[in-house]
C-alpha positions as CSV (number, residue, x, y, z in Angstrom):
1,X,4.6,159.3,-57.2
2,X,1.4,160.2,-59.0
3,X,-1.3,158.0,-58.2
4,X,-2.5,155.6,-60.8
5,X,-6.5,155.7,-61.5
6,X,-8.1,153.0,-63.8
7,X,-10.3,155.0,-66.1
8,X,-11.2,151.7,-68.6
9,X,-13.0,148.6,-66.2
10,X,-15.3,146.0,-66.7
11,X,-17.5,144.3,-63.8
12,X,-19.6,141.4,-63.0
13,X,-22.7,143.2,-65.0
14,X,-20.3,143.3,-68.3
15,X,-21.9,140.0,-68.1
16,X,-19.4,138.2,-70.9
17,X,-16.1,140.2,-70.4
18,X,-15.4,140.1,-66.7
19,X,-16.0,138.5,-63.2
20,X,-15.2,141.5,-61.4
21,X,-17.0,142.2,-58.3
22,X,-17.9,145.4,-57.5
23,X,-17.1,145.5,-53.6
24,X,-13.6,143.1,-54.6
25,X,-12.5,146.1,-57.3
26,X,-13.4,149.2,-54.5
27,X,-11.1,146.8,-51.7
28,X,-8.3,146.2,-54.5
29,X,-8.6,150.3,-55.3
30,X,-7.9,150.9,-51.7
31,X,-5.2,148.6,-51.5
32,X,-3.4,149.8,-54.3
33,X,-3.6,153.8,-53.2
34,X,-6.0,154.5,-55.8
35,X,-8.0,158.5,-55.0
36,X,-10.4,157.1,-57.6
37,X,-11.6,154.8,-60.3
38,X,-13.8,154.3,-63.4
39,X,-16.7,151.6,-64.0
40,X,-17.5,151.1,-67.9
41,X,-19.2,148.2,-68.1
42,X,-20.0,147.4,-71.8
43,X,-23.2,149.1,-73.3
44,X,-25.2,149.7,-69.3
45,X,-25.0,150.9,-66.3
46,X,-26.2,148.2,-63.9
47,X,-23.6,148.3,-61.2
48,X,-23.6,152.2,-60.9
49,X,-25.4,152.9,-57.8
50,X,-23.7,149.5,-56.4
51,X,-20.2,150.9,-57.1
52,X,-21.0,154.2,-55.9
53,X,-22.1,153.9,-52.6
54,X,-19.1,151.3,-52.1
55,X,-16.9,153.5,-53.6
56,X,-17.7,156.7,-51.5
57,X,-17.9,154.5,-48.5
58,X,-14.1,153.4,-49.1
59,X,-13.4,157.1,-49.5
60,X,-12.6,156.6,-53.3
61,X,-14.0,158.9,-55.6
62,X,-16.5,156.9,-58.2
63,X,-16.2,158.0,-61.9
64,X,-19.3,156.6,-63.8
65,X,-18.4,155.7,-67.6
66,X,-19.6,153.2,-70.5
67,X,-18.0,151.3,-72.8
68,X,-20.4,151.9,-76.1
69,X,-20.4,150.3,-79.1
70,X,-21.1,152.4,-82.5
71,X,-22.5,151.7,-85.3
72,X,-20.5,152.2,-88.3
73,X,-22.6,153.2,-91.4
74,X,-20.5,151.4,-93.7
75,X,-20.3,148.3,-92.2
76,X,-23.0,147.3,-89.7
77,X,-20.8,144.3,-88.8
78,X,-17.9,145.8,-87.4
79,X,-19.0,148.7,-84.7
80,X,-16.3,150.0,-83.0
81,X,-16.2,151.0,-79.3
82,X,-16.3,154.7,-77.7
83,X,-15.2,154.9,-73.6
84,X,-17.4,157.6,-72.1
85,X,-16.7,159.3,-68.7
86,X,-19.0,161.5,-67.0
87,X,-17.2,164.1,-65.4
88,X,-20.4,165.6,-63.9
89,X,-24.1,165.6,-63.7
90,X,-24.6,167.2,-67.6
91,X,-22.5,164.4,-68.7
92,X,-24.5,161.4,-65.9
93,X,-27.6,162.5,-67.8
94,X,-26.2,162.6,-71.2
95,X,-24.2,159.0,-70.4
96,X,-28.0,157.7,-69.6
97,X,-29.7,159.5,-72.4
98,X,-27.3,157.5,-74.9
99,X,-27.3,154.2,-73.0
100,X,-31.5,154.4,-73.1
101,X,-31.4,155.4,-76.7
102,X,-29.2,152.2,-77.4
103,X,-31.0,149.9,-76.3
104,X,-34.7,151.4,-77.3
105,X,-33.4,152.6,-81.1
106,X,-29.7,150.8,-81.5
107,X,-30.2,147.5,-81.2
108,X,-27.9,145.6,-83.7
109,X,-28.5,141.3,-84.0
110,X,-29.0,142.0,-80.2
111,X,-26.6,144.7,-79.2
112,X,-27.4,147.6,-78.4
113,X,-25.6,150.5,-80.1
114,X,-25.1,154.7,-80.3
115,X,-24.9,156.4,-83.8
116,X,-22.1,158.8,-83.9
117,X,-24.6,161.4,-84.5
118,X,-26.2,160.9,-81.5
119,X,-23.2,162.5,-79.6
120,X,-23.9,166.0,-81.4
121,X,-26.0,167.5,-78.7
122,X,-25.2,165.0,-76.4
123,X,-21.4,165.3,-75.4
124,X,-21.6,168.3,-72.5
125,X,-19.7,167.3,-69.6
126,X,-18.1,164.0,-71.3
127,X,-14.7,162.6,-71.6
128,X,-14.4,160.4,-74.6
129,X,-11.5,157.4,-74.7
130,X,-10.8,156.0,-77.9
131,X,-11.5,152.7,-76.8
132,X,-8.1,150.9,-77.9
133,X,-7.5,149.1,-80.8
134,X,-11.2,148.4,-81.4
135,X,-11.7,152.7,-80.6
136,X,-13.3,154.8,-83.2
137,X,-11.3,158.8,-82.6
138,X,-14.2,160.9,-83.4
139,X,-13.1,164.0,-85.3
């Protein structure tokens, strides 16, 4: 049997979308055979080095990621959301680059938010979800 990876999870620090705690989820990955799984809390990175070093220590392998929410030009009110992976350090330092930039140039009412554009440039060593229902498939 091929071993299931969550690549799509909110934590604690997704601080109105989950209670998960980070040493709980890295004891439930064990449990459940998992080689590895992804953190994407919405719109920041809070828990990363937290999950990381518990991850590593319970011999799973961490995979850093973001839930983002973008901006849509036509209709400021309704972003839709963009699951990012980093897959190595090009894409830890572009995940960070866009988080920043979200929160110092995207704020929306509160929320911070990526432009589409911003990817262009931006996207080396990424893996892109479409985020669901909510998702925006880039072209």
């Amino acid at each position: 049997m091929t071993p299931f990876v969550h690549l799509h999870l909110h934590s604690e620090f997704s601080l109105v979308d989950s209670v998960v705690r980070i040493d709980r989820l890295i004891e439930a990955a064990v449990a459940a055979g998992m080689p590895a799984v992804a953190l994407t809390d919405q719109s920041n990175m809070f828990a990363a080095v937290k999950f990381q070093k518990a991850a590593l220590a319970a011999g799973v392998q961490p995979i850093l990621g973001v839930d983002l929410l973008v901006e849509q030009a036509d209709d400021a009110e309704a972003p839709t959301r963009l699951v990012l992976l980093a897959q190595d350090e090009a894409g830890y330092l572009n995940l960070t680059s866009l988080v920043s930039r979200s929160y110092i140039e995207g704020q929306h009412r509160g929320e911070p938010r990526i432009h589409r554009e911003w990817l262009e440039g931006h996207s080396a060593g990424l893996i892109a979800l479409s985020g669901g229902r909510f998702g925006d498939v880039l072209n």
